[in-house]
C-alpha positions in Angstrom: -34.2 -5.0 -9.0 -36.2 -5.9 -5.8 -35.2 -5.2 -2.2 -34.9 -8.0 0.3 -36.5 -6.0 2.6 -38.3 -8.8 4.5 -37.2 -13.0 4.4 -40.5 -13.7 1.9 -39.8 -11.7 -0.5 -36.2 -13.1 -1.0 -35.1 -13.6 -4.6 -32.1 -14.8 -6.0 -31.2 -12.9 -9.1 -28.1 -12.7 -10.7 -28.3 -8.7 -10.3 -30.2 -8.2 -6.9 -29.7 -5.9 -4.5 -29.5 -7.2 -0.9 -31.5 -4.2 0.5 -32.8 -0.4 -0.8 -30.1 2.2 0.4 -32.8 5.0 0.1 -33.5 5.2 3.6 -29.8 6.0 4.5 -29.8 8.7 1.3 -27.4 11.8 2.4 -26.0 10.0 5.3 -22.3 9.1 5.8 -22.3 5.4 6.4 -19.5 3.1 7.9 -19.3 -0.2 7.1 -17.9 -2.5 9.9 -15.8 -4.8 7.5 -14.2 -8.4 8.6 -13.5 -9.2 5.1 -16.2 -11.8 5.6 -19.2 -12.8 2.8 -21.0 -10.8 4.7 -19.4 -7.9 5.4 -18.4 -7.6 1.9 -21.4 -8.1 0.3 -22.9 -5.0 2.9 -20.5 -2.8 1.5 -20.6 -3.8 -2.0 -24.4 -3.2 -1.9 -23.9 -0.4 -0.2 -21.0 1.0 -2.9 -23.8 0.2 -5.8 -26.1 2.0 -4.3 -23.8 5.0 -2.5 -23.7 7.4 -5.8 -27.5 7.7 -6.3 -28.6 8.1 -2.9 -25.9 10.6 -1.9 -24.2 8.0 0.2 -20.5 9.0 1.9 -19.1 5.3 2.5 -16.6 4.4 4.2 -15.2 1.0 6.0 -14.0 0.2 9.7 -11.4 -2.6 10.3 -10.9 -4.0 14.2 -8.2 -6.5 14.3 -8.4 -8.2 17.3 -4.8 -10.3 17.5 -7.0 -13.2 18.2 -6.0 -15.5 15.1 -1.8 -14.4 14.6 -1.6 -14.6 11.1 -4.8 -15.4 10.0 -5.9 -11.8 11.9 -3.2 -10.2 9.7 -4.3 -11.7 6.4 -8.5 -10.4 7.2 -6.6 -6.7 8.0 -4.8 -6.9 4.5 -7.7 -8.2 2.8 -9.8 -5.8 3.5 -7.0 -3.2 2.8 -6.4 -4.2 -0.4 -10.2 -4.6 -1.6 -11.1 -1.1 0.2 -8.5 0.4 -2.2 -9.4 -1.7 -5.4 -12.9 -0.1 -4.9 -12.3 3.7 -3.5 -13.5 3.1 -0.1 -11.5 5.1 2.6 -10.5 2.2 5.6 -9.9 3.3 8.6 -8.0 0.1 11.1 -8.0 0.1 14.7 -5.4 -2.9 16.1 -6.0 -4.3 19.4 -4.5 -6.9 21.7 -7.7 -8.4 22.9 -5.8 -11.6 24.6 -3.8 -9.7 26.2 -6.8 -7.3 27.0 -7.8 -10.5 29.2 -5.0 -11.2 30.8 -4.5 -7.8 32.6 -8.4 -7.5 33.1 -9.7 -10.6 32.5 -13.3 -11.6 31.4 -13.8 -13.4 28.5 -12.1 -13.2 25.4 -15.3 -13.3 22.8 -17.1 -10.4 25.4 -13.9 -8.6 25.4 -13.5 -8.6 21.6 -17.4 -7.0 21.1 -16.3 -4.6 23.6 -13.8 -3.1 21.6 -15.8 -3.5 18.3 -18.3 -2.0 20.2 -16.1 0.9 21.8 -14.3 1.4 17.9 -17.9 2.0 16.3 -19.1 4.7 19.1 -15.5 6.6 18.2 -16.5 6.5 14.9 -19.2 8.4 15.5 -18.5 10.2 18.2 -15.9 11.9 16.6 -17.9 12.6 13.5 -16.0 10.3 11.3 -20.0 8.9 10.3 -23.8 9.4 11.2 -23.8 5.8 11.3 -21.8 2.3 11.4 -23.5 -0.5 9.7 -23.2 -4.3 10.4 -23.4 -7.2 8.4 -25.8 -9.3 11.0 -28.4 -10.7 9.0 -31.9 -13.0 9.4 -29.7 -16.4 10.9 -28.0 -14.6 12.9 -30.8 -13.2 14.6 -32.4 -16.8 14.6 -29.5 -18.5 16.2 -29.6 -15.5 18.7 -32.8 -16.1 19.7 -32.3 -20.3 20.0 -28.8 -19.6 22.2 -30.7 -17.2 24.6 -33.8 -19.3 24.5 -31.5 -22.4 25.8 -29.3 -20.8 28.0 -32.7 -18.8 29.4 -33.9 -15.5 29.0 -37.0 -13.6 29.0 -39.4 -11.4 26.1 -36.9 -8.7 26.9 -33.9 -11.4 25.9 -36.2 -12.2 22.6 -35.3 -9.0 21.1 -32.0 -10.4 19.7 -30.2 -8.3 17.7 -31.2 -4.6 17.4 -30.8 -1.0 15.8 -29.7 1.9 18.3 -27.7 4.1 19.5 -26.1 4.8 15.1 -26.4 1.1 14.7 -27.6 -0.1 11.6 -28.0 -3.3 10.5 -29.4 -3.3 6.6 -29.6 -7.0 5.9 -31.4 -8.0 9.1 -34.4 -9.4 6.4 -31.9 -11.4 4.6 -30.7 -15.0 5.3 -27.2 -16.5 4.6 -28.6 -18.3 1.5 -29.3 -15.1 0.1 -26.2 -12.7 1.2 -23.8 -16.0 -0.7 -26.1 -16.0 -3.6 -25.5 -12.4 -3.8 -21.7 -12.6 -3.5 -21.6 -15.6 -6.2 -23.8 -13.5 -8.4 -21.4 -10.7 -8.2 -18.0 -12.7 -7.8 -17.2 -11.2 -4.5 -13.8 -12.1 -3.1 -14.1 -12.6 0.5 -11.9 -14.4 3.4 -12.5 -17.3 5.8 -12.3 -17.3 9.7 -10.8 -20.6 10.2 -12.8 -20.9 13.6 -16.2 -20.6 12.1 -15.9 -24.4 11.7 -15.0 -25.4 15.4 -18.7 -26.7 16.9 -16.8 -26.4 20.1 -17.9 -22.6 20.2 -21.7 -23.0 20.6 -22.8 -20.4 18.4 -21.3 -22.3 15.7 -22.8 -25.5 16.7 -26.2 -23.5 16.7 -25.3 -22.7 13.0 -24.0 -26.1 11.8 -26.3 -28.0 13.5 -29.0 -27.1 15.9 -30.7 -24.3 13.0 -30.2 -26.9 10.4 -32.6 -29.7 12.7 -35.1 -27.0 12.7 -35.1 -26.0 8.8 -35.7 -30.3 8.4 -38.9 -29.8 10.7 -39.9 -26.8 9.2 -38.4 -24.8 5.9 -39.6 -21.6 7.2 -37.9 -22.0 10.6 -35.3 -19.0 10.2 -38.1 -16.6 9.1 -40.4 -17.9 11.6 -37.8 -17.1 14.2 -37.3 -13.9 13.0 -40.6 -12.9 13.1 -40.7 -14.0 17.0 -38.1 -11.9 17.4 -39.8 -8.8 16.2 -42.9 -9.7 17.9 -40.8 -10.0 21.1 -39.2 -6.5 20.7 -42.6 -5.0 19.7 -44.1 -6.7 23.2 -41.3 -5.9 25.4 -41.1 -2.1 24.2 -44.8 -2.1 25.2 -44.6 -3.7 28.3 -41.5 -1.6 29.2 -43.3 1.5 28.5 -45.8 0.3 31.0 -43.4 -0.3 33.8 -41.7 3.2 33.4 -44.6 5.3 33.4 -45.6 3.4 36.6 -42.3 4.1 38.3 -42.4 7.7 39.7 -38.9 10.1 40.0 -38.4 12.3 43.3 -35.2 14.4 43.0 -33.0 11.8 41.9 -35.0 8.7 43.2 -37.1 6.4 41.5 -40.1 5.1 43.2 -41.9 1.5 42.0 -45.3 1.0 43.4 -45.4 -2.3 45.3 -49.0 -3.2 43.7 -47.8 -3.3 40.2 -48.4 -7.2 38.6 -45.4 -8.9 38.6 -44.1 -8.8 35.0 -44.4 -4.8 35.6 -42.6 -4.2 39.0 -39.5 -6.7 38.0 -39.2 -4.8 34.7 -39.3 -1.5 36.7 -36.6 -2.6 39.0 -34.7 -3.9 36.5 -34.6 -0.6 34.6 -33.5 0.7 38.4 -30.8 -1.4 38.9 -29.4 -0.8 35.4 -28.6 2.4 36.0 -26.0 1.8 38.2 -24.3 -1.9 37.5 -25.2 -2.4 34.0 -24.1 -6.2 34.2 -23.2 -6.3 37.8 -26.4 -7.3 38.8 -28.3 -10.7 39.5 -31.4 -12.6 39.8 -30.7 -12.5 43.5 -30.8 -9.1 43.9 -34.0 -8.9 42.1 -35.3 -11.5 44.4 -34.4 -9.5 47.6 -36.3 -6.4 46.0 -39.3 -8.6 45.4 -38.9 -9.9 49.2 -39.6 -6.2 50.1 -42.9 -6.0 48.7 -44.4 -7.7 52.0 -41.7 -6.0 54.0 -41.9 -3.1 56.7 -41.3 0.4 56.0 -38.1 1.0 56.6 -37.0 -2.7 55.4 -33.8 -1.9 52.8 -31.2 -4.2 50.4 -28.2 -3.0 49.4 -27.7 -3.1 45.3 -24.5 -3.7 43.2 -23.0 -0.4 41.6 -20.0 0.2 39.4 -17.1 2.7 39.7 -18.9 4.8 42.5 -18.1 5.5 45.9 -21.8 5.8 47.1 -24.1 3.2 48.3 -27.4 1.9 46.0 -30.0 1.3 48.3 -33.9 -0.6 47.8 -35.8 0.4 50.5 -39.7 0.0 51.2 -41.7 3.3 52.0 -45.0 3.1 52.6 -46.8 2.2 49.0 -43.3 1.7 47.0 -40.1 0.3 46.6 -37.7 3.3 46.7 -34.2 3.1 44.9 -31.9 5.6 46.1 -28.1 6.8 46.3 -27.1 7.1 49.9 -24.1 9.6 49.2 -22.9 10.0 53.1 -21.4 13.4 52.4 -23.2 16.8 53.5 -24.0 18.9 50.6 -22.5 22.4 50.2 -23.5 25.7 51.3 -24.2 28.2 48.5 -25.4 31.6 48.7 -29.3 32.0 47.6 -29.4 35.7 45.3 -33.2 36.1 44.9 -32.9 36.6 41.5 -33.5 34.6 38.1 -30.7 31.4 38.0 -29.9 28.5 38.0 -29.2 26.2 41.1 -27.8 22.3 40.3 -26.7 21.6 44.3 -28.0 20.0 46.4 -30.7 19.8 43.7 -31.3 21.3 40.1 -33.9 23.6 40.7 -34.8 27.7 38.9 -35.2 30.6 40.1 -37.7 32.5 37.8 -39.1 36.5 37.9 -42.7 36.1 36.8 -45.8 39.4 35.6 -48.5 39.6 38.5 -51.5 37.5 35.5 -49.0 34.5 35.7 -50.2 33.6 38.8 -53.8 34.0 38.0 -55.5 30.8 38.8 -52.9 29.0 39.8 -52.3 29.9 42.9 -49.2 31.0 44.6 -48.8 28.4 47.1 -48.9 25.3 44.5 -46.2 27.0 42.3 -44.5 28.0 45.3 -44.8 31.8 44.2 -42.4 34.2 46.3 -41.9 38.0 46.9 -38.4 37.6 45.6 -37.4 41.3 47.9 -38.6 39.2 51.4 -35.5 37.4 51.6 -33.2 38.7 54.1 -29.6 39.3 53.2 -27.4 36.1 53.7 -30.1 33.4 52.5 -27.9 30.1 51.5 -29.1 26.9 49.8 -28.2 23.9 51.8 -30.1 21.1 52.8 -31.5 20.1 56.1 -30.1 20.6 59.8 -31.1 19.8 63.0 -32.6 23.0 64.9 -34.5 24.2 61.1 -37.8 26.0 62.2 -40.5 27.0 59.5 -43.3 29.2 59.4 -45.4 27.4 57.0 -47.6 29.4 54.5 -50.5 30.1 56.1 -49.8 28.1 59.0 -48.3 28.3 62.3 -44.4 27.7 63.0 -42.7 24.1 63.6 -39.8 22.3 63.5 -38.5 21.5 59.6 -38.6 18.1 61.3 -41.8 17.9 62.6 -43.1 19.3 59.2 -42.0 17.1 56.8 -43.7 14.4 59.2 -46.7 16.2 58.7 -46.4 15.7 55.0 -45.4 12.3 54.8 -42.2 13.1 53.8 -39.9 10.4 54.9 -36.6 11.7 56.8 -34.4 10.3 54.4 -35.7 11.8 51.2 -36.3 15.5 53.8 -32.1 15.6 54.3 -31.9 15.7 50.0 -34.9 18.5 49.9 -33.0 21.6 49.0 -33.8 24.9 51.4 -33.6 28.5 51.3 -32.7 29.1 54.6 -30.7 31.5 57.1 -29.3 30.6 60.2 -31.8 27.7 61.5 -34.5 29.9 59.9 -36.1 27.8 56.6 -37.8 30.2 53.9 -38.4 27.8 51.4 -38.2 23.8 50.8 -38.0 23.7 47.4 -40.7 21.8 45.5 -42.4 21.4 48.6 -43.9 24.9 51.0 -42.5 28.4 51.4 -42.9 30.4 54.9 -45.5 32.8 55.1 -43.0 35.7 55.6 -41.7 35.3 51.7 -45.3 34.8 50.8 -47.0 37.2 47.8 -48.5 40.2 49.0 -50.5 43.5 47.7 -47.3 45.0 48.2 -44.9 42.8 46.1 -42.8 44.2 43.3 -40.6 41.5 42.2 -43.0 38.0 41.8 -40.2 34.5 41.8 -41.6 30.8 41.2 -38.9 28.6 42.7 -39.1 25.0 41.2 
């Protein structure tokens, strides 16, 4: 028996397997099950194969309440067969119509969600080390020609993808070859009546857009499929590119203004998702791209979702800077110079270190400290008008004043966290410590704060 581990190498024997199981050997696998050909041919290759690879299978069930009756009939289907072949089924019922009604959206977005949400219990439970679907090689082609027509970009390309315990085993085989493989092996399977409405375009794209392209070209389904992998191999580079161009301060990300095109959209993009992972839109990366040729200071307010703080785009100097603006002070905490932990205003460590650690490095660029200098009553905190430094090495000013001096814009100087008492500042953490806590002949106890 041969794998069908890419779309040229397909055969159709009467005993094939669909794909090798030896890469999931040992694993506990869960098979999402519709009670379709396709899901039931993924679990019956999975069943052949679940004994000699060590394989712990098991089968997931979502019944959606779309299709009344016709629902109920897939969920007993795939009851019955799971018992007929020793497979443990675990259901989940949920009222997706009414779903929309009280939240609205979409009903076919709605129903992945809660495939999507059923397969992450799964595993995050520990029920599986991973869920397997039964997408396969057309589905990724008719992916890519419904995102191609509605418009999308390399990144849109990808189509359908591993992650996150997401498996997808017959991704190299086409729909010729997963019914082959159930008439070979007289699998029973059930029918979604909708399947054969062309009023829902993915089916139209099935029945009859994929089917003009095989006429033009036989190969046009493994042709597609390979685009697709070339896409996702061309956006994961390319994305790599754009975040190790985008530079993180505290909990900011900075995107340099100069970066070609394709680079700062995808950096800004990555940005934005962080926050509104569908609430964004082309406009808003258009008013990011407007800042490029901006003013310092110039800013755009970005969508967010389920937060009470602002997103703000604002242009500094050589970047686009994307920050929270959370309009709150941040506590007061008592500094004890000794080894810890601090996670407010900023994470930042407090670390005892041997006299040789500091050997060519010097203290000033780790921000070394005689950890017994402190007076009592030091608090972390961040900024306030009236803070006064004695810089190392360098004569006293205004906190204000020096974070000028550095180029440290005033916005990003009220997040700094300080070791500070009173309006006296004794360190700005990642940034200078005063010349009073400085390293001496003398010191005992040696701290790097960072």
């Amino acid at each position: 028996m041969k794998p069908c581990n890419s779309v040229k190498n397909m055969i159709y024997l009467s005993q094939m397997e669909l794909f090798s199981a030896e890469k999931y050997r040992g694993k506990r696998i869960c098979v999402a099950l519709s009670g379709g050909v396709d899901s039931v041919c993924l679990l019956h290759a999975f069943k052949e194969q679940a004994q000699p690879c060590g394989i712990a299978l098991s089968a997931l069930h979502i019944e959606h309440g779309i299709r009344g009756e016709e629902s109920v009939r897939d969920m007993q289907f795939c009851g019955t067969l799971c018992r007929q072949w020793g497979i443990p089924l675990k259901i989940e019922r949920v009222d997706v119509p009414a779903l929309v009604r009280e939240q609205g959206g979409n009903v076919e977005n709605v129903a992945r969600s809660v495939r999507h949400g059923a397969f992450y219990s799964v595993l995050e439970n520990g029920e599986a080390d991973l869920v397997a679907t039964a997408h396969h090689a057309n589905d990724v082609a008719e992916t890519v020609l419904f995102r191609l027509a509605r418009g999308t970009g390399v990144s849109g390309m990808k189509a359908i993808t591993e992650y996150g315990g997401i498996v997808r085993p017959l991704l190299g085989c086409t729909r010729a070859a997963i019914e082959a493989y159930a008439r070979a092996n007289d699998l029973p399977h059930v029918e979604d009546s909708t399947n054969g409405d062309e009023n829902y375009t993915r089916n139209y794209i099935r029945h009859t857009v994929l089917p003009a392209f095989e006429k033009i070209h036989g190969n046009a389904v493994e042709h597609l499929v390979e685009f697709a992998a070339l896409a996702a191999e061309e956006d994961g580079f390319l994305q790599q590119l754009a975040e190790d161009a985008t530079v993180r301060v505290l909990d900011e990300e900075w995107v340099p203004v100069d970066l070609p095109d394709v680079l700062f959209n995808r950096a800004c993009l990555s940005c934005m998702r962080q926050t509104a992972q569908y609430g964004y839109t082309r406009a808003n990366l258009g008013e990011i791209a407007k800042l490029r040729t901006a003013q310092s200071g110039k800013r755009v307010m970005l969508p967010v979702s389920d937060v009470p703080w602002q997103r703000i785009a604002i242009r500094e100097g050589k970047y686009i800077v994307f920050y929270w603006d959370f309009q709150e002070e941040a506590p007061e905490i008592p500094f004890a110079p000794q080894e810890g932990l601090y996670t407010k205003p900023a994470v930042f460590s407090v670390r005892e270190i041997a006299a040789c650690d500091l050997e060519g490095s010097g203290s000033k660029r780790v921000l070394a400290v005689d950890l017994d200098a402190f007076p009592e009553g030091c608090v972390v905190r961040t900024r306030r008008e009236g803070d006064v430094i004695t810089p190392y090495h360098a004569p006293r000013k205004t906190l204000k004043k020096f974070l000028t001096d550095r180029k440290i814009s005033a916005r990003l100087g009220r997040k700094l966290p300080l070791i500070a008492k009173g309006s006296e500042v004794y360190v700005v953490v990642g940034v200078e410590i005063a010349d009073s806590v400085q390293v001496t002949e003398q010191t005992k106890r040696r701290g790097v704060i960072s």
